[in-house]
C-alpha positions in Angstrom: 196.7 146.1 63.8 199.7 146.3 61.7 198.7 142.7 59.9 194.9 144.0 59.4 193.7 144.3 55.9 190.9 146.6 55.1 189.2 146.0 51.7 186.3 147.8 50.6 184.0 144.8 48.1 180.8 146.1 46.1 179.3 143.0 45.1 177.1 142.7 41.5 176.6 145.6 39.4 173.2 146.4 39.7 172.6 150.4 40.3 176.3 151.4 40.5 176.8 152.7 36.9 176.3 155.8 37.4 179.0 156.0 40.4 181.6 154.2 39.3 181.8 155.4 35.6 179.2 152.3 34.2 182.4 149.5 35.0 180.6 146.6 34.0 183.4 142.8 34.8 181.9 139.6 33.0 181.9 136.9 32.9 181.4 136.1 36.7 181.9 133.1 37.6 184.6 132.9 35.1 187.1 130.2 34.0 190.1 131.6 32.7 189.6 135.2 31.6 187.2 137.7 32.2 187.1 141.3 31.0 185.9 144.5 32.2 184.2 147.6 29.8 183.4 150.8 31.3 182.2 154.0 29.8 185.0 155.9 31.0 189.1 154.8 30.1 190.5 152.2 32.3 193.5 153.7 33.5 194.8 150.4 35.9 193.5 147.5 37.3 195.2 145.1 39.8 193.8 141.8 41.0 194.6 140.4 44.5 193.5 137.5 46.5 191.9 137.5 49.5 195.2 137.9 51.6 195.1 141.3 50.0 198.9 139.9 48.0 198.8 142.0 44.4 198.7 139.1 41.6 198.1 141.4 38.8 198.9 145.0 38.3 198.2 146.5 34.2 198.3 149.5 33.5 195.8 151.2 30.1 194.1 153.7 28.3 190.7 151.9 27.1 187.3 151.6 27.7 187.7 147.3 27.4 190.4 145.4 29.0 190.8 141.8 29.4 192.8 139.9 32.3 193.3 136.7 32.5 193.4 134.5 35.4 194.4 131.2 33.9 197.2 130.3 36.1 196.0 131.0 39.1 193.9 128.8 41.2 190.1 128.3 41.5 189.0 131.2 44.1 187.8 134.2 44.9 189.7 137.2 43.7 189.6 141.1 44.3 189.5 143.5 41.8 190.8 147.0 41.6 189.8 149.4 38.9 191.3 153.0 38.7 192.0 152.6 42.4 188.2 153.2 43.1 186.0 150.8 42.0 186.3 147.1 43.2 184.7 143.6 42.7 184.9 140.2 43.3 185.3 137.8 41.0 185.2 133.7 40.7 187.5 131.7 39.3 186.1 127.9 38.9 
């Protein structure tokens, strides 16, 4: 069990504002960048792929942040916000 990966993936936004502090990430499917608002700060996000390997980790203080995913492959990709929230996201 020690090579198991256990990743918890909401997908769509529809309903969830209200528990996960109104994170909104657009635009999904994306091509390059995509960026993510919320009506609380975004404290850190980190972006892995689906082998759970951390691509990304950024660390701010805002209510906007953008990440871009230009030179990475086209894929699926798992987003992280404030350690709580997390999407998926497409990269064409």
């Amino acid at each position: 069990l020690s090579n198991c990966i256990k990743l918890d993936i909401r997908l769509g936004i529809v309903g969830m504002a209200s528990e996960n502090g109104g994170i909104r990430v657009y635009p999904n499917p994306t091509t390059g960048s995509f960026t993510i608002t919320s009506t609380l700060n975004i404290e850190k996000v980190e972006v892995s792929n689906l082998l759970g390997q951390k691509l990304i980790s950024q660390n701010g203080n805002a209510t906007t942040m953008t990440i871009n995913l230009e030179k990475f492959s086209a894929g699926v990709y798992v987003i992280k916000v404030n350690d709580s929230f997390v999407e998926r996201v497409v990269k064409e």
